[in-house]
matplotlib code that plots the C-alpha trace (Angstrom):
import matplotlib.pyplot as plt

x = [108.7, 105.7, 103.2, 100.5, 103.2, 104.3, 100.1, 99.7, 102.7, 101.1, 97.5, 98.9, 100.8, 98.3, 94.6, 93.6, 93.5, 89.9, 89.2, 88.8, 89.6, 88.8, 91.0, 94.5, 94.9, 94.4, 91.6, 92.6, 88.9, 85.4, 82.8, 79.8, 80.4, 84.6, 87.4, 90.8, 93.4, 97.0, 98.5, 96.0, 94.2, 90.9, 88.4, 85.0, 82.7, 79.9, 80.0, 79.4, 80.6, 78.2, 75.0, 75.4, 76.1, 73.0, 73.4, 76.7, 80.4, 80.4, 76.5, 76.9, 73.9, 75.0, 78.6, 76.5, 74.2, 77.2, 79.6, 76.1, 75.8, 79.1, 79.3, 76.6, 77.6, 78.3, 76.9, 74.5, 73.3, 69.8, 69.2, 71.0, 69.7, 67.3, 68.1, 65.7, 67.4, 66.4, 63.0, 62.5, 64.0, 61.9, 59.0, 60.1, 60.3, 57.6, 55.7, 57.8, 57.8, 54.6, 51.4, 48.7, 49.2, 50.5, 54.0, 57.2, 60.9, 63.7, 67.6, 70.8, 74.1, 74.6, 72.3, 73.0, 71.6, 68.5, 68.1, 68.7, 66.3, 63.5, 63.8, 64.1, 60.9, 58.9, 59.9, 58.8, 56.0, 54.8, 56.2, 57.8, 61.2, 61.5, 63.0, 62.9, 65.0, 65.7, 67.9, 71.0, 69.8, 72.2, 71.5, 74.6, 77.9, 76.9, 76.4, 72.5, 72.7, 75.2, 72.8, 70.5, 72.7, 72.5, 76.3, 78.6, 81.8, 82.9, 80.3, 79.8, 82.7, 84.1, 82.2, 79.7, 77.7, 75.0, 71.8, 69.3, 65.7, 66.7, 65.4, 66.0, 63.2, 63.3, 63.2, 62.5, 65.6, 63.3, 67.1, 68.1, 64.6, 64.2, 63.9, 60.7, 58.7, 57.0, 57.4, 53.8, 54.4, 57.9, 56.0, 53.4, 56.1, 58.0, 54.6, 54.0, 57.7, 57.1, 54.0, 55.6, 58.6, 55.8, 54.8, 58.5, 60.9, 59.4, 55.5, 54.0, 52.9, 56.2, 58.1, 58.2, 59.0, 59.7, 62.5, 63.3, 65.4, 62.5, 65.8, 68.3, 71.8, 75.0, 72.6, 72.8, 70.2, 67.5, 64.3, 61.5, 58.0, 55.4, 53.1, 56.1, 56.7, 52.1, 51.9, 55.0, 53.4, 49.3, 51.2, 52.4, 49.2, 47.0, 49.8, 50.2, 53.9, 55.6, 56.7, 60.0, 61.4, 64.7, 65.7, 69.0, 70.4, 67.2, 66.0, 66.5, 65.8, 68.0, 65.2, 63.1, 61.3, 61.7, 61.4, 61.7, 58.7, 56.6, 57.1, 55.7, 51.9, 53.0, 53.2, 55.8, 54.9, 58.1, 60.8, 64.7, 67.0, 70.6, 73.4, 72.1, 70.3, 73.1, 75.1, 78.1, 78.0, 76.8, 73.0, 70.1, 66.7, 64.0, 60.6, 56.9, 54.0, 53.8, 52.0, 55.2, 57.8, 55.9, 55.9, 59.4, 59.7, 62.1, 65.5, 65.1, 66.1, 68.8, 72.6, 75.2, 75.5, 72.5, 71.2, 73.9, 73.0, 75.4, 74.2, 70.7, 71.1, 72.7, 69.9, 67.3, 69.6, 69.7, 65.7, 65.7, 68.2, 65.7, 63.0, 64.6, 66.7, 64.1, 66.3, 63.3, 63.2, 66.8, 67.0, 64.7, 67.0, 70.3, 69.4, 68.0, 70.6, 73.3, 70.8, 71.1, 75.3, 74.9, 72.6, 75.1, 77.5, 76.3, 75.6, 79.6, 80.3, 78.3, 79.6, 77.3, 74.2, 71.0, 71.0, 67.9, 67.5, 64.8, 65.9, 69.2, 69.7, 71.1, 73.0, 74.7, 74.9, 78.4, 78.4, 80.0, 77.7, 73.9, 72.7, 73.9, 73.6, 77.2, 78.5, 82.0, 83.4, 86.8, 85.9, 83.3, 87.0, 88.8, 86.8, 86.5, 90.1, 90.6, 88.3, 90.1, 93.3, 92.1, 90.3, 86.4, 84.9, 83.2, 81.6, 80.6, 77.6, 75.6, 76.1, 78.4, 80.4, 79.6, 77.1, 78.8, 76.1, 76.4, 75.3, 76.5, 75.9, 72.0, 73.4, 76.6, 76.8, 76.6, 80.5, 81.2, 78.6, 80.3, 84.2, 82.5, 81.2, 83.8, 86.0, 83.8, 83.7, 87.5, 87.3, 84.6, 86.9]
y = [177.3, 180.1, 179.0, 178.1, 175.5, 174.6, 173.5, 172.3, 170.0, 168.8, 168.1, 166.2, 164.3, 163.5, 164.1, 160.9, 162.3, 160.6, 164.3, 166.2, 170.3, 172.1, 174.8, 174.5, 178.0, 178.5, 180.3, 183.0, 185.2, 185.3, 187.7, 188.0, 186.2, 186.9, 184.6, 186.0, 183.4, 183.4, 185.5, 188.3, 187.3, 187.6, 185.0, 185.5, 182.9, 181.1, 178.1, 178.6, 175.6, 173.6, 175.6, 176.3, 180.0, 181.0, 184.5, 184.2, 184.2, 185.2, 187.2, 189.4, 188.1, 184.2, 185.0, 187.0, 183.9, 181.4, 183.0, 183.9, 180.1, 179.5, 181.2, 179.6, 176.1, 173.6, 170.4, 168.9, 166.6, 166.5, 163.4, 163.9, 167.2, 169.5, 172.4, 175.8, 176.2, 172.5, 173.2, 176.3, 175.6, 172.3, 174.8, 177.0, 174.7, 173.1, 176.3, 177.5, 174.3, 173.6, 172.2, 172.5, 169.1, 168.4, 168.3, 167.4, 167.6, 165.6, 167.6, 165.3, 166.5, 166.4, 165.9, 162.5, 161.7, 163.2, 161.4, 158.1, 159.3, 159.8, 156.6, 155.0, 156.9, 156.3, 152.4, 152.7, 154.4, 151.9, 148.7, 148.3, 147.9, 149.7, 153.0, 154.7, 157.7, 159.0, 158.7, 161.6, 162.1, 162.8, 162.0, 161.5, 159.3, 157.1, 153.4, 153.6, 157.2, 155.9, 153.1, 155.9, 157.8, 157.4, 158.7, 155.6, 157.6, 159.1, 158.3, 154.3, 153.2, 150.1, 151.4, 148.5, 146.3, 148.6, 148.1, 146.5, 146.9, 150.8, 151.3, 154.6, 155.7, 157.8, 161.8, 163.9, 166.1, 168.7, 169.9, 165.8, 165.0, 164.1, 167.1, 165.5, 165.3, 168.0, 169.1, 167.9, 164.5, 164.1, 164.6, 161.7, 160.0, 159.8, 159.7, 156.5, 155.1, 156.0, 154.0, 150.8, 150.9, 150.2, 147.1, 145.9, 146.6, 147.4, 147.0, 149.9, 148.5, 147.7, 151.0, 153.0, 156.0, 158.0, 160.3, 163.2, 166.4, 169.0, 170.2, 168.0, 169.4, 167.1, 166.0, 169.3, 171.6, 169.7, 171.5, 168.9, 169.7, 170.8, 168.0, 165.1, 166.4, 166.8, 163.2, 161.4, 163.2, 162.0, 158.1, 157.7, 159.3, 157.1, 154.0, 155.3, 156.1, 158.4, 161.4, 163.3, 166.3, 166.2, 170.2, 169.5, 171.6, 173.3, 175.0, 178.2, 181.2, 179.0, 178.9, 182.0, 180.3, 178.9, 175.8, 174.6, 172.1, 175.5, 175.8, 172.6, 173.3, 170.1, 169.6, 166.8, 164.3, 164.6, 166.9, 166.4, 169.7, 170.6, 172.8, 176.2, 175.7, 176.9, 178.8, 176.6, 174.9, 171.0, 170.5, 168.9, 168.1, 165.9, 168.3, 166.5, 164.5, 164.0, 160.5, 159.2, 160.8, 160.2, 156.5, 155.7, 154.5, 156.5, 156.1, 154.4, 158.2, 160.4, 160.7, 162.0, 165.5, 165.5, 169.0, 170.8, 174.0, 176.3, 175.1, 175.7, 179.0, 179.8, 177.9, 180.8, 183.2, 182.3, 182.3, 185.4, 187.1, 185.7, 187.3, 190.7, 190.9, 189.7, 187.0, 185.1, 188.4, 189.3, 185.0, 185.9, 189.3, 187.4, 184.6, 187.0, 188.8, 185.5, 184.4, 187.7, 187.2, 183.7, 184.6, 187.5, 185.1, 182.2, 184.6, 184.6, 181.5, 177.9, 175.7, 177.1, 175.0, 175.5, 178.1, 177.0, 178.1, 178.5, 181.5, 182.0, 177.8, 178.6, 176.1, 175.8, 173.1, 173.5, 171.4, 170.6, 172.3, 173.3, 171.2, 167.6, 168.9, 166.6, 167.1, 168.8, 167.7, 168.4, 172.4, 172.3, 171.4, 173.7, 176.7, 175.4, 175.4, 178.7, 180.2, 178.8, 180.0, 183.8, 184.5, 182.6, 179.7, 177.4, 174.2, 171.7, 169.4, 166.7, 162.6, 163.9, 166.5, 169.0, 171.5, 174.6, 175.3, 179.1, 178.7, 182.6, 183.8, 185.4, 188.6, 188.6, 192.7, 193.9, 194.8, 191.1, 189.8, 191.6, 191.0, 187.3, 187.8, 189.5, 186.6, 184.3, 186.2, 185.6, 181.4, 181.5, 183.3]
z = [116.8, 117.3, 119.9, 116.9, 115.7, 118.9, 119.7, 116.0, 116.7, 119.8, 118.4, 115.9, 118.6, 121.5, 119.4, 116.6, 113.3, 113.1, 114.6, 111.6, 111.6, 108.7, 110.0, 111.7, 113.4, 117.1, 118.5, 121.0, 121.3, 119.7, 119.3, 117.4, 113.7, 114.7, 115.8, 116.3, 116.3, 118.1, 115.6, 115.8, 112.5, 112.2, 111.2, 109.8, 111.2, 108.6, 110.3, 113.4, 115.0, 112.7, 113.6, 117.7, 117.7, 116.1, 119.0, 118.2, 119.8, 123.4, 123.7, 126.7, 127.9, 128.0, 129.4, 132.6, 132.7, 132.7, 135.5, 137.5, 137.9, 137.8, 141.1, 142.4, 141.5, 138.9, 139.0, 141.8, 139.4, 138.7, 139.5, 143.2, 143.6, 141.7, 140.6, 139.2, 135.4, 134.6, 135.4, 134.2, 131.0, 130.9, 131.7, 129.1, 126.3, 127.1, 126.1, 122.9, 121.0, 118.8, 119.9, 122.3, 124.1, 127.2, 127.1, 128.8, 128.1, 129.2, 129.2, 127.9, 127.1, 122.9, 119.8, 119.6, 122.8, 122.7, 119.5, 121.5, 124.1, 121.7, 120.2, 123.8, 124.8, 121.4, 122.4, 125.6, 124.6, 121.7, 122.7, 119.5, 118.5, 114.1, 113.7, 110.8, 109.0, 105.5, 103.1, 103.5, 107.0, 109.8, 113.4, 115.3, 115.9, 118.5, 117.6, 117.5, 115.7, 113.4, 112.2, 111.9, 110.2, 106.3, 104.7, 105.2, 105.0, 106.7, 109.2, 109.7, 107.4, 109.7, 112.9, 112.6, 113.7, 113.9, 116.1, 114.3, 113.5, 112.1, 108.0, 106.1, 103.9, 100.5, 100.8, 98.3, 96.6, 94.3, 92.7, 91.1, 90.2, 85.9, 84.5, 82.1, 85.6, 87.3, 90.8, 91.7, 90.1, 91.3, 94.9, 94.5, 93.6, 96.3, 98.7, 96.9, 97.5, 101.5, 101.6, 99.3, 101.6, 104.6, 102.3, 101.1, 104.2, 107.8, 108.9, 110.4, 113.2, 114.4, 113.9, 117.3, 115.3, 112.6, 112.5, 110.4, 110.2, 109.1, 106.5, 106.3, 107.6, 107.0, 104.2, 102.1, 103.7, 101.8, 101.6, 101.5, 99.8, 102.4, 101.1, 101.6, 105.3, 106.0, 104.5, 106.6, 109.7, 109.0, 108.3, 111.6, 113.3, 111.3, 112.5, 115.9, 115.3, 117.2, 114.9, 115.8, 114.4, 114.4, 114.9, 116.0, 113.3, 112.1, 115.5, 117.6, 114.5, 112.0, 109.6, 109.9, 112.5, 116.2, 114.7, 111.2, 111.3, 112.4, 107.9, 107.4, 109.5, 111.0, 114.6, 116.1, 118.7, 119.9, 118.9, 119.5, 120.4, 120.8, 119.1, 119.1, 122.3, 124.5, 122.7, 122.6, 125.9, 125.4, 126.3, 124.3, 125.0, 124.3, 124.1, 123.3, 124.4, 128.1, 127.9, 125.7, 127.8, 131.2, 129.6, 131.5, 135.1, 137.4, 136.7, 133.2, 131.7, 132.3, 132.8, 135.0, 133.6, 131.4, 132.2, 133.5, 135.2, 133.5, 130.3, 131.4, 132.4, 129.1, 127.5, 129.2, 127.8, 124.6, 124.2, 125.9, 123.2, 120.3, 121.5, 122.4, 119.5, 116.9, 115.6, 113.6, 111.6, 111.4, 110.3, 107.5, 106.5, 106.5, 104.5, 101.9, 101.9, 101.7, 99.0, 96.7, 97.1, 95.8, 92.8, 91.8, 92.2, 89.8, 86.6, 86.8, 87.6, 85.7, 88.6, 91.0, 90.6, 93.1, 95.6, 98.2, 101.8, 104.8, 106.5, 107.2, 106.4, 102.8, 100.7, 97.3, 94.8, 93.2, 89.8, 86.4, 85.0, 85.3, 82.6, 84.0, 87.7, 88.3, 91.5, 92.0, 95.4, 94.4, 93.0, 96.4, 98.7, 97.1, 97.5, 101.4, 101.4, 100.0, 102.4, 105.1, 104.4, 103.9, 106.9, 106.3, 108.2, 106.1, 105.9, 103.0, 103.1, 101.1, 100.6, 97.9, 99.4, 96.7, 99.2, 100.8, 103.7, 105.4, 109.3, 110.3, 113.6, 112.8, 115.3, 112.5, 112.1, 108.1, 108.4, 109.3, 106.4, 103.5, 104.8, 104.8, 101.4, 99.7, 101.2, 99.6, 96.2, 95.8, 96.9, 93.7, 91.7]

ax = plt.figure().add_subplot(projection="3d")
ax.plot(x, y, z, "-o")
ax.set_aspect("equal")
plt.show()
């Protein structure tokens, strides 16, 4: 037995199978948009550990940040003893994220959590108990993120009870709408649904807050109309709801942008981060209004290793390589670029329905056929499996299963993107 089987043997021994891996190989090294496994093959990376290496596998810059700290020390714990990378990366994205407010942030350890935190600070904040999230939204597997949560499998199935008081609100999906109504129409539409579900399921004034991924990720990169997001965002100001932008996916160049709500001319009251904020090492944040996060009496907030300073200095890092490698431009090129592919793509093949992206966030629809807009999980799983076994990472999406969502490195070199592509071209075929 080679060492791969030997540790395949092994996870499937000691690690639950409730762990999924959508690959079995064993990674040995990683740089840029490339994994090499045990057996010296190499992997092209478009999923990037679902959306966290947005400056890709092992960046120079954050491996000289990490063993910098590393030598200095690990963990004080911020709540023992401060340390400068939680503050200056509090400082610092304080500054970066949108609006002219006052603001604060608060450090945690994964995406969940700071979407935990921002409901326990709207709360706080409010004094009342209602949260609210979309339909397809994805915020975590925790038990309150689950609740929050909207796809039941794999996600909730038999995880319950849920907390209570959490209500999931329509979103519009521009792709399924009936073809007889028009995009403007189809909009009012759902604008009147969000205010009737304020009349038929939850009062405003006792939701604490309003939660929504700017795209939706697990959901199927979901684009929303511009007028959807600008209305949900004026409700809860004329309600006094907190608003939170959920960029847990969404953030750090993804989209074109720092931020993806920075599309929307919509500014968050509160915004959640993680994933691409580190570059792989586990931190999230909690980023907004000062009088809602300064809500909170010391020690009601925080966690043993909420913060950590390696992950902080990585954290600098990482906004540091954004702005010196132009990564909101070179977000804007690659998705383009990933975009083109696809088109060229779907004149050969009928089962790929719509291509749609912000940025380098780029999705495709894979269907029956164009006409009835059916989703195809099983074609969607075998293309995924295909890619898999010949050298691509890739992920599917959606409530349906039927989305293949591209999260490549943004620094992912042009000789990596068309091995990636060509790759790609032959799981289609």
């Amino acid at each position: 037995m080679g060492k791969t089987e030997d540790l395949q043997y092994k996870r499937a021994k000691y690690v639950p199978k409730g762990v999924s891996n959508g690959n079995l190989n064993i990674a040995q090294y990683a740089s840029g948009a490339t994994i090499t496994d045990m057996n010296n093959n190499e992997w092209i990376d478009f999923a990037g550990a679902i959306g966290t290496l947005n400056v890709g596998h092992s960046h120079p810059k954050i491996t000289e940040a990490a063993t910098k700290q590393v030598e200095k020390f690990l963990h004080p714990g911020f709540n023992v003893m401060m340390y400068e990378g939680y503050i200056n990366l509090a400082e610092k994205l304080s500054e970066v994220t949108p609006g002219t407010f006052d603001k604060q942030t608060i450090l945690l350890n994964s995406g969940a959590e700071a979407v935990e935190n921002a409901v326990k600070a709207s709360r706080r904040y409010t004094k009342r108990q209602a949260v609210v999230t979309f339909t397809r939204g994805f915020h975590g597997r925790t038990n309150l993120t689950m609740g929050m949560t909207s796809k039941v499998k794999p996600y909730k199935f038999g995880f319950g009870p849920f907390a209570p008081e959490i209500y999931q609100a329509p979103y519009p999906y521009m792709y399924h709408k009936d073809d007889h109504v028009s995009d403007e129409d189809y909009v009012n539409q759902k604008i009147e649904e969000f205010k009737d579900f304020f009349i038929a399921t939850v009062a405003p004034e006792t939701v604490a807050c309003v939660v929504m991924e700017p795209v939706q990720g697990e959901g199927g990169f979901i684009i929303p109309p511009k007028k959807f997001v600008q209305f949900v965002a004026s409700f809860c100001k004329k309600h006094g709801i907190v608003f939170v932008a959920d960029e847990i996916q969404t953030g750090f160049g993804r989209t074109g942008k720092l931020f993806a709500i920075e599309h929307f001319d919509v500014v968050p009251d509160l915004m959640t981060v993680s994933k691409s904020l580190a570059a792989g090492l586990p931190l999230s944040g909690v980023v907004g209004k000062k009088e809602i996060l300064n809500a909170a009496e010391p020690g009601e907030l925080g966690g043993t290793f909420s913060g950590n300073p390696v992950a902080c200095a990585t954290a600098l890092a990482v906004l540091d390589i954004i702005e010196e490698e132009g990564l909101l431009k070179k977000s804007e090129i690659l998705g383009q670029k990933m975009e083109m592919k696809l088109q060229e793509l779907s004149e050969k093949h009928a089962f790929l329905g719509e291509i749609r992206r912000l940025g380098a966030m780029v999705a495709v629809e894979i269907v029956t056929n164009r006409t009835e807009k059916a989703p195809n999980k099983e074609k969607t799983a075998k293309i995924i499996k295909y890619a898999n076994e010949n050298g691509l990472l890739l992920l599917a999406s959606g409530l349906k299963g039927n989305v293949i969502r591209f999260l490549a490195p943004l620094i992912i070199t042009d000789e990596e993107l068309s091995k990636g592509l060509s790759i790609l071209e032959n799981a289609f075929e």
